[in-house]
C-alpha positions in Angstrom: 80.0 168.3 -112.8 81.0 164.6 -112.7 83.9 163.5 -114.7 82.3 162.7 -118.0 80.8 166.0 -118.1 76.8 165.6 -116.5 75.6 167.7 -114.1 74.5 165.2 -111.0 71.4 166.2 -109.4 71.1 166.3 -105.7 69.1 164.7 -103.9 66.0 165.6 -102.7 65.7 166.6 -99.1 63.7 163.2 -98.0 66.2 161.2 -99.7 68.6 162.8 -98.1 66.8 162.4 -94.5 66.3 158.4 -95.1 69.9 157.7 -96.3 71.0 160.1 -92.7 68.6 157.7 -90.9 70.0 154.6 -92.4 73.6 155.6 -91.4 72.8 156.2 -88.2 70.7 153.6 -87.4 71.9 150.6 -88.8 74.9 150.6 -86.7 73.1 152.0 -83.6 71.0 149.2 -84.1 73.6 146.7 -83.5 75.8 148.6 -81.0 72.2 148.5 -79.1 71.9 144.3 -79.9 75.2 143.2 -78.8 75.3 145.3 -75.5 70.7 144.1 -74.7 72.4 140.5 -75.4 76.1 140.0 -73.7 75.8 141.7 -70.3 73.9 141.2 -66.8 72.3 144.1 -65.5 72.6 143.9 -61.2 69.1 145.6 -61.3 67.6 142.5 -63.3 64.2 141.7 -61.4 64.1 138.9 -62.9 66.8 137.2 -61.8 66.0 138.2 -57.8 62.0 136.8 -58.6 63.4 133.9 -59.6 65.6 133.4 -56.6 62.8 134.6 -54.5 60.2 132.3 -55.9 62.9 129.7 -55.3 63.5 130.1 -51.4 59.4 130.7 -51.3 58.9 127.3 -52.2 61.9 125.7 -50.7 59.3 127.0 -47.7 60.7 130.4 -46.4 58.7 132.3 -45.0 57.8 135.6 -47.1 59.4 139.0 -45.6 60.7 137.8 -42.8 63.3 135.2 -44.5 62.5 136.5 -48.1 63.8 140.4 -48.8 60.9 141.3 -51.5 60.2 144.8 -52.8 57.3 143.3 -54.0 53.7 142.5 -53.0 52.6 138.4 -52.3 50.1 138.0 -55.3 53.2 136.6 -57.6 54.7 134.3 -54.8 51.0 132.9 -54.0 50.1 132.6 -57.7 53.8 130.5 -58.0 51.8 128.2 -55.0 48.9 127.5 -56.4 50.9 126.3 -59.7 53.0 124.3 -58.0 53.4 120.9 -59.3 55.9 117.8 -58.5 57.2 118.8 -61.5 57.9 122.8 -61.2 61.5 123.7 -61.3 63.0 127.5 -60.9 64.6 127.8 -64.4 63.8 130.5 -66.7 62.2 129.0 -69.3 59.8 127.1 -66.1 59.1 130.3 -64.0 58.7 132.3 -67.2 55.9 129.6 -68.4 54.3 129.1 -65.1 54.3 132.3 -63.4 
């Protein structure tokens, strides 16, 4: 009973499981935001491509001055879209690789 005498009804059970799922979410949500967005992972590949691809082009030679995990298809497509005008910066590699 609420204080001007009605009976409140509850709520129904999905009701109940979207407001749950809202509260919890919402501030997961931007818990999860912040911490994807302000930090540097030292696993990030695609900081150690980019460094790679770099040194590649600068004309090291490919596992035996490069350390790569990975196989030669990226570093050879990154040669055959080499330009004058190719820099290593993200938004570059990103485009052109």
């Amino acid at each position: 009973m609420t204080s001007d005498g009605k009976y409140s009804e509850p709520l129904p059970s999905a009701a109940k499981t979207a407001l749950w799922f809202a509260i919890l979410t919402v501030p997961a949500a931007v818990a999860a935001y912040y911490r994807i967005f302000s930090g540097f992972a030292e696993w990030d590949d695609e900081g150690t491509l980019m460094m790679t691809v770099r040194q590649y082009l600068n004309g090291a030679k490919l596992y035996e001055e490069i350390y790569s995990g990975y196989g030669p298809v990226y570093y050879f497509y990154g040669l055959l879209a080499e330009s004058p005008s190719i820099t290593t910066r993200c938004e570059s590699l990103r485009r052109q690789l």
